[in-house]
N, C-alpha and C positions, 0 to 999 in steps of 0.2 A: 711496385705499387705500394701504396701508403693505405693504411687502415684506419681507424677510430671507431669505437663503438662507447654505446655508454648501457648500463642497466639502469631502469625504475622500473620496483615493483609494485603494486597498488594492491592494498590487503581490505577483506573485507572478510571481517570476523564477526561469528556469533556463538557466543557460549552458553553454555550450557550447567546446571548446577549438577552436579554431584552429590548423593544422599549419603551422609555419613552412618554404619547402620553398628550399632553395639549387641553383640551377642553377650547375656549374662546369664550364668549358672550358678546354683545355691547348692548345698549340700549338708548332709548331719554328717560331722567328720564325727560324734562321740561313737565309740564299740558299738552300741544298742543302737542305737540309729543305724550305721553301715551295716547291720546285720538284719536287721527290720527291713533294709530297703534290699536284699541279698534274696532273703528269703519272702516273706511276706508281697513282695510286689514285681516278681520273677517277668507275670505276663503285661502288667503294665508296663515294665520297661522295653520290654521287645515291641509292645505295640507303638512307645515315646521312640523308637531305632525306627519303626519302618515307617512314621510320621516323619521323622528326620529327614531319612533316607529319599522319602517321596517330595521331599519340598526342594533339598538339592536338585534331585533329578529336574526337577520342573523350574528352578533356576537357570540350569546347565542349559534346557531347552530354550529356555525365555532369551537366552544372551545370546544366543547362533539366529533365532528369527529378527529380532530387529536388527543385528548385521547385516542380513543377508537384504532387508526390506530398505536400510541405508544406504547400501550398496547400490538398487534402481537407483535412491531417490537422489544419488546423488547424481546419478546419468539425466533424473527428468527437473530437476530444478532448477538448470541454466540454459543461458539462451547461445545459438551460436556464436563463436567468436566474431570480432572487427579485426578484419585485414586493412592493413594501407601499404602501400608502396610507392612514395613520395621520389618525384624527380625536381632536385631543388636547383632552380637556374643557377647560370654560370655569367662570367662574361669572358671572355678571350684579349688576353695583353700584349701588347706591342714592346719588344726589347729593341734597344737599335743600339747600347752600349758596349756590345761583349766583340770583342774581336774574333776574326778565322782562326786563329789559334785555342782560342778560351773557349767558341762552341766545338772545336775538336775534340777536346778532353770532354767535354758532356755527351758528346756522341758516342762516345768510349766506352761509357758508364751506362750505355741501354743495350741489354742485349739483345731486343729484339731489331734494334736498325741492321740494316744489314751493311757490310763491311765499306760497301760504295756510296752510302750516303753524304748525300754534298755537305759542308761545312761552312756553308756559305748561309746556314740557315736550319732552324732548328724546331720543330714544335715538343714543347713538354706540357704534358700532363700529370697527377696523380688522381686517381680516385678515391671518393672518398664515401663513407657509408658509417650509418649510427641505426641502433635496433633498440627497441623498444619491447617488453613483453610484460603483459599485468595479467594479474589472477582473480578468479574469485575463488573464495575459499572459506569454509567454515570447519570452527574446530568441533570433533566430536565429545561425546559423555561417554559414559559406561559402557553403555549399549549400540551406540553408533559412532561411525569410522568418523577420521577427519576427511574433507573431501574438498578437494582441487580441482580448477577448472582452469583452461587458456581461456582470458577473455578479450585480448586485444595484445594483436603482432602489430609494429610501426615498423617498417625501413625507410631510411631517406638516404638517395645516392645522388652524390654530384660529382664536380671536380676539384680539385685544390688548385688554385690561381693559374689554368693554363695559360701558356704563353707561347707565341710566337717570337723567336731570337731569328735577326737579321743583322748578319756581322756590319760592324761600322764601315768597316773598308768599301763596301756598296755605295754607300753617301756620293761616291763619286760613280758610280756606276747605273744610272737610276734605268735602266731596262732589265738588266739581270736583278736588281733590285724587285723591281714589280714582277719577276718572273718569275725568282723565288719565294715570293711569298703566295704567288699562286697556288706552289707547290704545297708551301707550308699548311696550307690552308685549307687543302686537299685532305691532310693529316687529320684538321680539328675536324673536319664535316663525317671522316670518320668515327671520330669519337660521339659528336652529336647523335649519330646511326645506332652506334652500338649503343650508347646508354637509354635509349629505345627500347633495345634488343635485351639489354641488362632487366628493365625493369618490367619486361611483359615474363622476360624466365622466372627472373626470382617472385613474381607474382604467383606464376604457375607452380613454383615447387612451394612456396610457401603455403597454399590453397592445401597440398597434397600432405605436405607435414601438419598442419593445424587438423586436418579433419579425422590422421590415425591417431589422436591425442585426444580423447572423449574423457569427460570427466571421469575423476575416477577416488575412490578411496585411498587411502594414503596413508601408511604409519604413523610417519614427520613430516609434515609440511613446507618446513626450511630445506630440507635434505632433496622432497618431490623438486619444491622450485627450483634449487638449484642442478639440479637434473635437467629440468626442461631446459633452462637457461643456455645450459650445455650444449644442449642438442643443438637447439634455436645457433647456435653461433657457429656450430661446427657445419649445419645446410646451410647456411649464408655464404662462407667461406667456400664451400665444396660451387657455388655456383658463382662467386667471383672468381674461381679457379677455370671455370669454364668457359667467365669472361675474357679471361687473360689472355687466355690461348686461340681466342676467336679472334678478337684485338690484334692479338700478334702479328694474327694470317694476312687478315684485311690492312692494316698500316705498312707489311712489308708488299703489299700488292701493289703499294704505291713506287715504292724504290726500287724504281729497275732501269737500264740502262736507257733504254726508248725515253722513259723521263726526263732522264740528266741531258742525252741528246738534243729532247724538244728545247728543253731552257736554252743550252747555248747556241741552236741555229734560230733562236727568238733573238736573239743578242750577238751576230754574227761581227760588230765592233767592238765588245766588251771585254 
């Protein structure tokens, strides 16, 4: 199977200023001075320590409560995500160029046919699929996180230029001609089925992965996105993988001897 994906991110930024804040201290460096202030003013500077002391503390406290109040707000400030899962049509191709010999070797190269597969006729597919995923996201200040959100998952799956291959050598043979391509055709209406089936699962698992992804606060933002991005590509894959193997079952359900049988007593002169 054949893959393609593409990323776009969509940013929606808001910032926030930054207060630049100068602490300045004076002092008598002469003898008489540093000794003035030593002795002379012993309790006012214990009482200038636990002013100090008490304004830290209550900064310390100031910067853990709007975290933690950032932290909701960044769970109440978006809306749920847009899911789509696009089935983008196809159309189905007619080959009549390739001889019994030249769809041999392509029948070679799939290893889901099975070993008995006529050669007189061919259907290929590839699949094909592209993901989409956009954020909201706002960067934080001092006192509040940056915060990321899934705002919209796209898949779109088709096929890449299936085709139906009918060896030339048929040209002279037009009942096993129509015969095999009945077959063949048997093959695509598989694939129409499944990419059904493709796009009701990955609907359902993507439903499941979007909604354990709640907004969330976030160190780096570049670093979250490409995190989810991750993920996002690694459940697509895990449920084209599911595709594959479903595919496999159902296309070789088709190639069995009772098959090949039916075509040549359809064509009992050919």
């Amino acid at each position: 199977m054949a893959y393609s994906s593409f990323h776009k991110l969509k940013l929606r930024q808001r910032f926030s200023h930054r207060p630049l804040v100068t602490n300045r201290a004076t002092s008598d460096t002469s003898p008489k001075g540093m000794r003035w202030v030593t002795q002379g003013a012993g309790k006012g500077l214990l009482r200038k320590l636990f002013w100090v002391a008490t304004l830290l503390l209550g900064m310390l406290a100031g910067l853990s409560a709007p975290w933690q109040t950032a932290q909701a707000a960044c769970q109440r400030s978006t809306t749920p995500p847009e899911l789509e899962v696009n089935i983008v049509p196809w159309q189905i191709r007619y080959d009549y160029t390739r001889s019994q010999a030249e769809l041999s070797a392509l029948v070679e190269r799939h290893s889901w046919l099975s070993a008995g597969h006529s050669a007189r006729g061919l259907y290929q597919a590839e699949l094909m699929h592209r993901y989409l995923i956009e954020f909201d996201e706002e960067v934080g200040g001092w006192t509040s996180p940056n915060c990321l959100a899934v705002s919209r998952v796209a898949v779109d799956l088709t096929y890449f230029q299936p085709t139906i291959f009918l060896a030339k050598e048929l040209a002279w043979a037009r009942c096993v001609a129509i015969e095999v391509r009945k077959h063949e055709q048997k093959h695509a209406r598989v694939d129409r089925d499944m990419m059904d089936w493709l796009g009701q699962l990955m609907r359902g698992e993507l439903v499941k992965w979007v909604g354990i992804r709640a907004p969330t606060a976030v160190d780096d933002l570049e670093t979250a996105k490409a995190r989810h991005d991750a993920e996002l590509k690694t459940k697509i894959e895990q449920v084209i993988n599911l595709y594959v193997s479903e595919r496999n079952k159902r296309q070789l359900a088709i190639d069995t001897p009772e098959e090949y049988a039916r075509i040549d007593a359809a064509c009992p002169h050919n």
